[in-house]
Legacy VTK file of the C-alpha trace (Angstrom):
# vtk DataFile Version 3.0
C-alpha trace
ASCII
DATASET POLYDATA
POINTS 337 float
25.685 13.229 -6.130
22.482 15.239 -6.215
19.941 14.035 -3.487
16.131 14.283 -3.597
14.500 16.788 -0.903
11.971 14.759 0.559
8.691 16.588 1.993
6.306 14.005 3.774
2.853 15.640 3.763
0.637 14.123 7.401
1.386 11.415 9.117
-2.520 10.225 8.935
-1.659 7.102 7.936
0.601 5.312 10.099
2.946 3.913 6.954
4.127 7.419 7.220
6.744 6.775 10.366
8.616 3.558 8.603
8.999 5.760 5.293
10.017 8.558 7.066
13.111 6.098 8.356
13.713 4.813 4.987
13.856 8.271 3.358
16.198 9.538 6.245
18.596 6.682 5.535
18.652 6.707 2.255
21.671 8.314 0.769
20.389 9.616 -2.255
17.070 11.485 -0.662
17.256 14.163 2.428
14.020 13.982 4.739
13.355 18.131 4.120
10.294 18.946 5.389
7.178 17.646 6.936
3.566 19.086 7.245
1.553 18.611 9.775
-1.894 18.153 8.103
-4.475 15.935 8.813
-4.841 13.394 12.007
-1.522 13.110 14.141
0.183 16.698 13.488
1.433 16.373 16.961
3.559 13.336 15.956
4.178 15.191 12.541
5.963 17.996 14.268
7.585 15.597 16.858
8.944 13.233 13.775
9.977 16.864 12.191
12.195 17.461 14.978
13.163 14.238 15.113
14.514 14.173 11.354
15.394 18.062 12.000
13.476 18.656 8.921
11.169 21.670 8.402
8.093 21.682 9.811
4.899 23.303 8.097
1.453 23.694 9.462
-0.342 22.747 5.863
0.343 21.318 2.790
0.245 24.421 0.788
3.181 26.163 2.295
5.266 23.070 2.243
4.634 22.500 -1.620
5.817 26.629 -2.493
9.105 25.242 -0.857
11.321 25.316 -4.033
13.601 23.249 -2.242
11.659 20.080 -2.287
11.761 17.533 -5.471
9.220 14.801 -4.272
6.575 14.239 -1.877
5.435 10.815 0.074
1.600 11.662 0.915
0.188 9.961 3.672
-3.043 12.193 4.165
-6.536 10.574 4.944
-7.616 8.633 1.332
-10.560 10.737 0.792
-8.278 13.943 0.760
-5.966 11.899 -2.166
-7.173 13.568 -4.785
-6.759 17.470 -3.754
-3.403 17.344 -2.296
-2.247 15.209 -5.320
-3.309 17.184 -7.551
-1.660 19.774 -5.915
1.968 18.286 -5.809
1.475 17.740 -9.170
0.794 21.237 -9.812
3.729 22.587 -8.261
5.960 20.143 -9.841
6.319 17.432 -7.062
7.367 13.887 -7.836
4.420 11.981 -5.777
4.878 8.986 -3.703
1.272 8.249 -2.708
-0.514 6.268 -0.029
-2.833 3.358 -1.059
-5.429 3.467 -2.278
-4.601 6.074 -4.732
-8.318 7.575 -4.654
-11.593 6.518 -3.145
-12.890 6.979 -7.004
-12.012 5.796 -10.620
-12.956 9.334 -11.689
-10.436 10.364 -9.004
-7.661 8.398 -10.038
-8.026 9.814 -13.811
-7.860 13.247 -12.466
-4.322 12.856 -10.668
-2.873 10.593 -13.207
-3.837 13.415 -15.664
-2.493 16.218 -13.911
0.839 13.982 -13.638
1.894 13.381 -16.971
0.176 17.235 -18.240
3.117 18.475 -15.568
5.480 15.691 -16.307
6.173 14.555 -12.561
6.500 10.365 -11.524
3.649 8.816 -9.530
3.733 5.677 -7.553
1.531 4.047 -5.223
3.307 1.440 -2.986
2.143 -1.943 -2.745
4.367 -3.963 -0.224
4.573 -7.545 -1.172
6.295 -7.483 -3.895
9.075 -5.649 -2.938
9.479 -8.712 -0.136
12.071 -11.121 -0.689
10.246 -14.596 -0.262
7.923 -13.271 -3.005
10.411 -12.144 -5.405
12.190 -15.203 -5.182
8.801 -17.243 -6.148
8.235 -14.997 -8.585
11.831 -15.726 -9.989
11.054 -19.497 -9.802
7.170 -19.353 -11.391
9.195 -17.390 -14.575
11.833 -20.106 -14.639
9.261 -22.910 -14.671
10.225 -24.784 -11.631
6.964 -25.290 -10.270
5.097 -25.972 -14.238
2.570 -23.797 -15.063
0.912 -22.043 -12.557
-2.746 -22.668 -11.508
-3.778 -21.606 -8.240
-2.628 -19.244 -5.516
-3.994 -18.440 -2.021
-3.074 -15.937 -0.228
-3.548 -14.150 2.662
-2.300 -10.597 2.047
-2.488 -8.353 4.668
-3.840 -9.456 7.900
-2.739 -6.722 10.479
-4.631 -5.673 13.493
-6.864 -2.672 13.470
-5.491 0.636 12.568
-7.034 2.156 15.715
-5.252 -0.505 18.394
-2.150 1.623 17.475
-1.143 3.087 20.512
-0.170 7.218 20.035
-1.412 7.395 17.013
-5.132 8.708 16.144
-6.522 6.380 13.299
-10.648 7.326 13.644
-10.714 8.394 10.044
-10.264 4.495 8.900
-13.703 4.013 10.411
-15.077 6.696 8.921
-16.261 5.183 4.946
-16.360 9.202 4.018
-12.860 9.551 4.749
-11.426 6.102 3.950
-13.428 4.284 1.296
-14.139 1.022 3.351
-12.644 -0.350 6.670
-10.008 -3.434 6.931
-10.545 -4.742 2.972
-10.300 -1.400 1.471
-7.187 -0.902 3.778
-5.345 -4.177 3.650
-6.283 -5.912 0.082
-4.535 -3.432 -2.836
-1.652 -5.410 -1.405
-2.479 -8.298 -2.283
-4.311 -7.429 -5.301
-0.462 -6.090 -6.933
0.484 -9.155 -5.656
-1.724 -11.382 -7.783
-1.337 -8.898 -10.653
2.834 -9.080 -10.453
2.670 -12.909 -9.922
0.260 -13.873 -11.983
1.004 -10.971 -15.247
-2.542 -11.445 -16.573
-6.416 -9.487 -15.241
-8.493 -10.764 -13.563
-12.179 -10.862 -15.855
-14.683 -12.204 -12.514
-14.661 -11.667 -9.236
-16.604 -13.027 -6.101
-16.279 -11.537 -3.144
-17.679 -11.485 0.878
-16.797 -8.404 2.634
-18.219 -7.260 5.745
-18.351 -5.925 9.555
-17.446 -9.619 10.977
-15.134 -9.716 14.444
-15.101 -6.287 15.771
-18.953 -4.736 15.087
-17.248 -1.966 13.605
-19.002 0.694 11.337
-16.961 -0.263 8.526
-15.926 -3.977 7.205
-12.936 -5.921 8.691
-12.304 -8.420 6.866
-13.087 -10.000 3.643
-12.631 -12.920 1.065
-12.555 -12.681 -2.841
-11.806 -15.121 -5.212
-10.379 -14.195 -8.769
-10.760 -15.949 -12.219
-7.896 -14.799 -14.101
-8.115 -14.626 -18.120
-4.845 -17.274 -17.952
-6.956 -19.434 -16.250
-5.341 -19.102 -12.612
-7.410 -18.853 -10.189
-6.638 -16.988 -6.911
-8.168 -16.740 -3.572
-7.641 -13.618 -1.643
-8.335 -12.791 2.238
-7.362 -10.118 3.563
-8.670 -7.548 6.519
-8.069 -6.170 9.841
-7.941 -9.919 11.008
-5.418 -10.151 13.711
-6.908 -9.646 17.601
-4.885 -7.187 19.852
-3.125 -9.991 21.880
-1.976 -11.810 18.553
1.853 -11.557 18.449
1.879 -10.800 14.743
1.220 -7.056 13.809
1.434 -8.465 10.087
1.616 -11.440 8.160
1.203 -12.409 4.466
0.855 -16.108 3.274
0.919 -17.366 -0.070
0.109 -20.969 -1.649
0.979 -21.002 -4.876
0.400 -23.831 -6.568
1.575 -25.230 -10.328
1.387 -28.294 -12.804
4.804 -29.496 -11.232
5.014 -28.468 -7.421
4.026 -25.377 -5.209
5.742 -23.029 -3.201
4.896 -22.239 0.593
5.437 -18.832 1.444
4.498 -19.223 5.399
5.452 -14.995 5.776
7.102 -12.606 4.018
8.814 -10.952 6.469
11.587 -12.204 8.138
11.237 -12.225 11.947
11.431 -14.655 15.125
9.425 -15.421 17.982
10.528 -14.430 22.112
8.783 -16.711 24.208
8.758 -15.254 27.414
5.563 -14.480 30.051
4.227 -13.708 26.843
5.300 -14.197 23.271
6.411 -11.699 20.655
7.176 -11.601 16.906
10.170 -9.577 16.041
11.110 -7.936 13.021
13.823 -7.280 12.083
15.276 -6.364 8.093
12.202 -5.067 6.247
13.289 -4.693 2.663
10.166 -3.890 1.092
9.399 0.060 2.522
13.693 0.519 1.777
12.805 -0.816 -1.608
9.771 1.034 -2.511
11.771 4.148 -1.844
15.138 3.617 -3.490
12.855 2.232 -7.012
10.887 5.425 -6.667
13.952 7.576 -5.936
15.751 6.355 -9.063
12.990 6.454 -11.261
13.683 10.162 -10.703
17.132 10.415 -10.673
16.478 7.995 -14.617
13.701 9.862 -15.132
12.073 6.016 -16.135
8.459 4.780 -15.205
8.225 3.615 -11.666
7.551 0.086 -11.140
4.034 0.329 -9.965
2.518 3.974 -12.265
-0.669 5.594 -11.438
-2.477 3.493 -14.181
-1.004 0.226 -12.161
-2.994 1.472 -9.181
-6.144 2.690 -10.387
-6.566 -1.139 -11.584
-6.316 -2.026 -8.536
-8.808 0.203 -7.319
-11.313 -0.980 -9.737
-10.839 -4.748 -8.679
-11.035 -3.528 -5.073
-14.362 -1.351 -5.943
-15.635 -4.559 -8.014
-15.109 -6.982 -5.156
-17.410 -4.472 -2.725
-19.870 -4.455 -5.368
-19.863 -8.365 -5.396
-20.084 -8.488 -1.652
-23.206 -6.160 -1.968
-25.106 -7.895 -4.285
-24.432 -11.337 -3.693
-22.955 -12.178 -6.993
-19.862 -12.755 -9.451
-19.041 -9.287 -11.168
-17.305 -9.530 -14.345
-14.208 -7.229 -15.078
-12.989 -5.544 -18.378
-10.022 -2.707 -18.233
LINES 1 338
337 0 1 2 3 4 5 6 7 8 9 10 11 12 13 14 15 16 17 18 19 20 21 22 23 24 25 26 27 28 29 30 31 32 33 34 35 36 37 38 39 40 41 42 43 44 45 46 47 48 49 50 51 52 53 54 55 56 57 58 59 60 61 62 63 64 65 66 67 68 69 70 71 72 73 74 75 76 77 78 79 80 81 82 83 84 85 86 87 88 89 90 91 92 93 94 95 96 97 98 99 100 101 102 103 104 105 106 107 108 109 110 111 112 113 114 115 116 117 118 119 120 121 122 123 124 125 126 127 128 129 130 131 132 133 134 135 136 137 138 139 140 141 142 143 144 145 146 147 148 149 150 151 152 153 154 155 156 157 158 159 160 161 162 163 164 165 166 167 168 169 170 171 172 173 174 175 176 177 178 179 180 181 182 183 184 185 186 187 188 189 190 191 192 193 194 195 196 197 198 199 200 201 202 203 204 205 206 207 208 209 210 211 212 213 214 215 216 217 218 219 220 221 222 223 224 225 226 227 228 229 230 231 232 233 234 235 236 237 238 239 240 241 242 243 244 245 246 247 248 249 250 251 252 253 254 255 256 257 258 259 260 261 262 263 264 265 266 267 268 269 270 271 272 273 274 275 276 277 278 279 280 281 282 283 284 285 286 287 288 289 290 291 292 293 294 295 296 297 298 299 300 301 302 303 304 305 306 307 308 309 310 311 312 313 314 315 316 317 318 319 320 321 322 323 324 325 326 327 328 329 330 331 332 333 334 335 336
């Protein structure tokens, strides 16, 4: 059975260490190579040597590696665009961190240079690979709950990229090099979310988005509510909203609500709770990253659209853009796509 070379290019973002895992146990890919671009080469090279995959110093050298089919870019968002473009170029399947570009203009350019050299994009967006979420997505289709009306959701609260301990994560509070802080960061999720549950656009959007617990130089958290042209309407928070101390790193919650019943999705991944001088969530099976990377992985090996395509993800950009431009101005922004 062939297997895809894997090349992971930085481990900037810190979603690069769980795909990492998933790629090395996943026994149709190979972890081949890693580069050490970007914040965190240290931990690059260490993960490297971990894997015992190839280590490169830059992005360039590991892309002239014939050897390598696909690449999972984790790079700083505002460098998206060049190395994508570049993977493309060299014939690279891409597997690319969210947001896909800090631009629409951006996200035309690599979905362009894609399909001209006929390689599969993806951007992952976790939730609905989660198993709580498929299954209410399963009963919303079957009717169980009558037509659907409302959702809120809370999708992602995490804590702050830079409480991660080992791991330099400046850039996110940089808006040059990452678009926006805890909003920009956390909400595509939930956006796909909305978008998968839901299957219609969203034509207005309200949102409040700002600098609100930690004084940072970049927003934290935010709020949006979405009139969807079905009629459903969704409210959306999501942010860097949990405090260091908080014993969840993550959580997601959804309220979904129909003609006929709602479902209560109180997190969508599975853990417990160790109550000892201090108390702890634990995770434990998280299907979502393994999922992301086996769909992606046999959308090569089928040579078939990936579930979530470049065009998939520059919508979501433009919501995300359109709900900062609501926050700014202090008013409902209408959508068209």
């Amino acid at each position: 059975m062939k297997k895809i070379n894997f090349g992971i290019i930085s481990y900037a973002h810190p979603h690069a260490l769980r795909y990492a895992q998933m790629i090395g146990e996943n026994r149709k890919a190979r972890l081949y190579a890693i580069s050490g671009d970007g914040s965190n080469s240290d931990v690059a090279r260490g993960e490297a040597k971990k894997y015992k995959a190839r280590f490169y110093d830059d992005y360039e050298a590991l892309l002239k590696d014939e050897s390598i089919d696909a690449v999972y870019i984790a790079i700083e968002t505002y460098r998206h665009k060049e190395v994508a473009i570049r993977a493309a170029e060299e014939g690279k399947h891409i597997l690319l961190e969210k947001p896909i570009a800090l631009t629409l203009d951006d996200a035309d350019e690599i979905i362009k240079v894609a399909k001209k050299n006929g390689v599969k994009l993806m951007v992952p967006f976790n939730p609905r690979f989660t198993t709580p979420l498929i299954r209410a997505k399963l009963m919303i289709e079957a009717g169980e709950i009558g037509e659907l009306e409302y959702i809120n959701a809370i999708s992602e609260y995490v804590k702050p990229p830079i409480f991660l301990q080992g791991l330099d994560m400046s850039w996110f509070l940089d808006i040059d090099k990452s678009g926006g802080g805890g909003f920009m960061d956390t909400a595509p999720h939930g956006i796909d979310s909305l978008l998968w549950l839901i299957k219609s656009e969203p034509k207005k959007i309200y949102a409040e988005i700002g600098s609100k617990l930690y004084g940072f130089p970049v927003d934290d958290i935010g709020t949006a509510l979405l009139e969807f042209k079905n009629g459903v309407i969704a409210l959306l928070s999501a942010g860097w909203g949990n405090p260091r101390g908080y014993s969840y790193g993550l959580e997601i919650k959804y309220y979904l609500v129909g003609k006929e019943g709602f479902l209560d999705v109180r997190t969508a991944y599975p853990d417990f709770t160790v109550y000892q001088e201090r108390a702890e969530k634990i995770y434990w099976e998280r299907p979502d990253v393994k999922s992301i990377v086996s769909s992606f992985i046999n959308s090569i090996l089928k040579d078939e659209e990936p579930p979530i395509t470049g065009e998939d993800a520059k919508k979501n950009l433009a919501i995300v853009l359109a709900a900062y431009e609501s926050s700014k101005h202090g008013k409902a922004i209408k959508l068209s796509f």
